[in-house]
C-alpha positions as protocol buffer text, in pm:
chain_id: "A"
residue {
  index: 1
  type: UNK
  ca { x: 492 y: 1985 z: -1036 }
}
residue {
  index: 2
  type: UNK
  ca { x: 652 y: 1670 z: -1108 }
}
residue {
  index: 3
  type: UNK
  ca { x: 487 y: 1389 z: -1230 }
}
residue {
  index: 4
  type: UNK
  ca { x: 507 y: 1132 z: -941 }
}
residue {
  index: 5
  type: UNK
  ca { x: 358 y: 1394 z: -743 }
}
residue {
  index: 6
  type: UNK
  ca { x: 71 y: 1467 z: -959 }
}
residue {
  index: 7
  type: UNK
  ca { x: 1 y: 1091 z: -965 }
}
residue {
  index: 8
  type: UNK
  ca { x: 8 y: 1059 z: -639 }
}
residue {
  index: 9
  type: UNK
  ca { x: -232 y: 1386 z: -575 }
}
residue {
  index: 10
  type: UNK
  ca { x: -507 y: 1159 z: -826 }
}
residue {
  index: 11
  type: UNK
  ca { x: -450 y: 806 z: -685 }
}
residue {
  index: 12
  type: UNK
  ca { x: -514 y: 971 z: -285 }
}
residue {
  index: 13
  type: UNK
  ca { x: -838 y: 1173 z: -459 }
}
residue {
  index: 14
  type: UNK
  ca { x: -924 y: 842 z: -590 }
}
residue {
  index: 15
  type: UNK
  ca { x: -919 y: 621 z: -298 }
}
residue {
  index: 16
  type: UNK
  ca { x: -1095 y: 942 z: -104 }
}
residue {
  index: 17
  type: UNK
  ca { x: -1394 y: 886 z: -313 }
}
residue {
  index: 18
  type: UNK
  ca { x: -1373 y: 538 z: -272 }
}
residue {
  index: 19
  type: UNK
  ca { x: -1364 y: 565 z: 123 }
}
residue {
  index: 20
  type: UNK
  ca { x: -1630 y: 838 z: 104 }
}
residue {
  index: 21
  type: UNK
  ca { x: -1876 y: 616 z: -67 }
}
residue {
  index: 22
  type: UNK
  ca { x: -1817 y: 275 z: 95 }
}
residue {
  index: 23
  type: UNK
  ca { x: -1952 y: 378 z: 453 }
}
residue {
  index: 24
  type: UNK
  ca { x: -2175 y: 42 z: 500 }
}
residue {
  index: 25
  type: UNK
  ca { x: -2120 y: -187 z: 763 }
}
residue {
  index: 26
  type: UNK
  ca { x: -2015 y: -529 z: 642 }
}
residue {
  index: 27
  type: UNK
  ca { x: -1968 y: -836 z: 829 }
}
residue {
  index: 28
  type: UNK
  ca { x: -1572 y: -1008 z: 941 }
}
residue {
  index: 29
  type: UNK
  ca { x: -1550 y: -1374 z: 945 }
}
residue {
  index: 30
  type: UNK
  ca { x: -1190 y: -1428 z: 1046 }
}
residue {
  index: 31
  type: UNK
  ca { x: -1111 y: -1757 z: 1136 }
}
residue {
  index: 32
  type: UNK
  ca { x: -1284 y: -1823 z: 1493 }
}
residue {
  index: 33
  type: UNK
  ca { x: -1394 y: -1419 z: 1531 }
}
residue {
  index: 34
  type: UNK
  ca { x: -1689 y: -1253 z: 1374 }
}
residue {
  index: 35
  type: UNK
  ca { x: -1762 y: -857 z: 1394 }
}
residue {
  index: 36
  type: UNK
  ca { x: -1889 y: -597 z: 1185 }
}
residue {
  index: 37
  type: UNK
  ca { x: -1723 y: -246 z: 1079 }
}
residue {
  index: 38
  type: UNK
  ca { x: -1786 y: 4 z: 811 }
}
residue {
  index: 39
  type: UNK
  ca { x: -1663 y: -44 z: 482 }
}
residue {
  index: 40
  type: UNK
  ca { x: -1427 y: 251 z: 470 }
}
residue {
  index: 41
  type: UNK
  ca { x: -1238 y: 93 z: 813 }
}
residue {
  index: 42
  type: UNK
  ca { x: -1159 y: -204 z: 583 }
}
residue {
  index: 43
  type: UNK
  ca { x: -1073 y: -24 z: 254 }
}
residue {
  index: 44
  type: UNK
  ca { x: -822 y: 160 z: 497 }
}
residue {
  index: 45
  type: UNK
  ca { x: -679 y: -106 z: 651 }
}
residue {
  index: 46
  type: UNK
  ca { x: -630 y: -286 z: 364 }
}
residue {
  index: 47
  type: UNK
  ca { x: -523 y: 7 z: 199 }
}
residue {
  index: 48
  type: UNK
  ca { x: -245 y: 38 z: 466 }
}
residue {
  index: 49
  type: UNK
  ca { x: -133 y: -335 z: 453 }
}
residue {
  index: 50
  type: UNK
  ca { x: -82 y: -285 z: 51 }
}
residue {
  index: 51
  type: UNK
  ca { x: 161 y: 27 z: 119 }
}
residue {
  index: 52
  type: UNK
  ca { x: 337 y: -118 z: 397 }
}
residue {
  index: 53
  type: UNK
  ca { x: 422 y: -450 z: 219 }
}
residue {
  index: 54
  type: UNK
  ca { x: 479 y: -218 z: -116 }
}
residue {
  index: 55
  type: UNK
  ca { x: 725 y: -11 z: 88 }
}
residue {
  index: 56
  type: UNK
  ca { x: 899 y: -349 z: 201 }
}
residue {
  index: 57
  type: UNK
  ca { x: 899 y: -505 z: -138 }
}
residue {
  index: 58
  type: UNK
  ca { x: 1027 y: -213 z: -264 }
}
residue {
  index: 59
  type: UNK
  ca { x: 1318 y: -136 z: -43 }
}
residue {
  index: 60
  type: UNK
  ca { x: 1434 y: -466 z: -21 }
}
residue {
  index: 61
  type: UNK
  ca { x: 1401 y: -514 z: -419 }
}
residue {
  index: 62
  type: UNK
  ca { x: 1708 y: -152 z: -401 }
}
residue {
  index: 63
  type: UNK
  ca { x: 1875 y: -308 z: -171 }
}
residue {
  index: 64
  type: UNK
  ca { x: 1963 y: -600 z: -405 }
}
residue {
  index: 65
  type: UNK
  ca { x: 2033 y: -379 z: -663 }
}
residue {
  index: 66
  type: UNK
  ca { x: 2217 y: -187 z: -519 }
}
residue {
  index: 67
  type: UNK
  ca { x: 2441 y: -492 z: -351 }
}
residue {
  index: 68
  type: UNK
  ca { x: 2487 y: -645 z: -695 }
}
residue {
  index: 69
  type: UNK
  ca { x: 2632 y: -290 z: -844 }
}
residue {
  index: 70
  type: UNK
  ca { x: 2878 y: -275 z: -569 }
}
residue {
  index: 71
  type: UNK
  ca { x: 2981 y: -613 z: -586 }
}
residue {
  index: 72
  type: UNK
  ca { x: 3024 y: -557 z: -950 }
}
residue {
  index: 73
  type: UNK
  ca { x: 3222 y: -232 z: -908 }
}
residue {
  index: 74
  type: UNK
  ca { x: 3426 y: -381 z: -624 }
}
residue {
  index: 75
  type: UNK
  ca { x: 3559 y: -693 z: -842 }
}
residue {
  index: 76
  type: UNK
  ca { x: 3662 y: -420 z: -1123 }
}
């Protein structure tokens, strides 16, 4: 098993206990709206938001890179 795999297996058990445990409701002031969900519908949601704007960051972060080395190879 490689090792990004195996810390991905323990950072999902991870935020499993976390959802599992956090099943309160809690109260949403958002600007001009106000509602109330359980806990582990936030911790998702945010959870979701993080990887999406990770995956973003991410790919646009190699797609720099990877410009730069071409320009690089292309001027040799």
């Amino acid at each position: 098993m490689k090792i990004k795999n195996l810390i991905i297996l323990i950072l999902t058990f991870i935020l499993l206990m976390l959802l599992v445990q956090n099943i309160q409701y809690v109260s949403i002031n958002f600007l001009i709206w106000k509602f109330r969900l359980p806990k582990i519908i936030l911790l998702i949601i945010a959870t979701t938001i993080g990887f999406v704007i990770g995956y973003f960051v991410g790919t646009s972060s190699v797609k720099k890179v990877k410009q730069k080395l071409k320009n690089k190879y292309k001027k040799k």
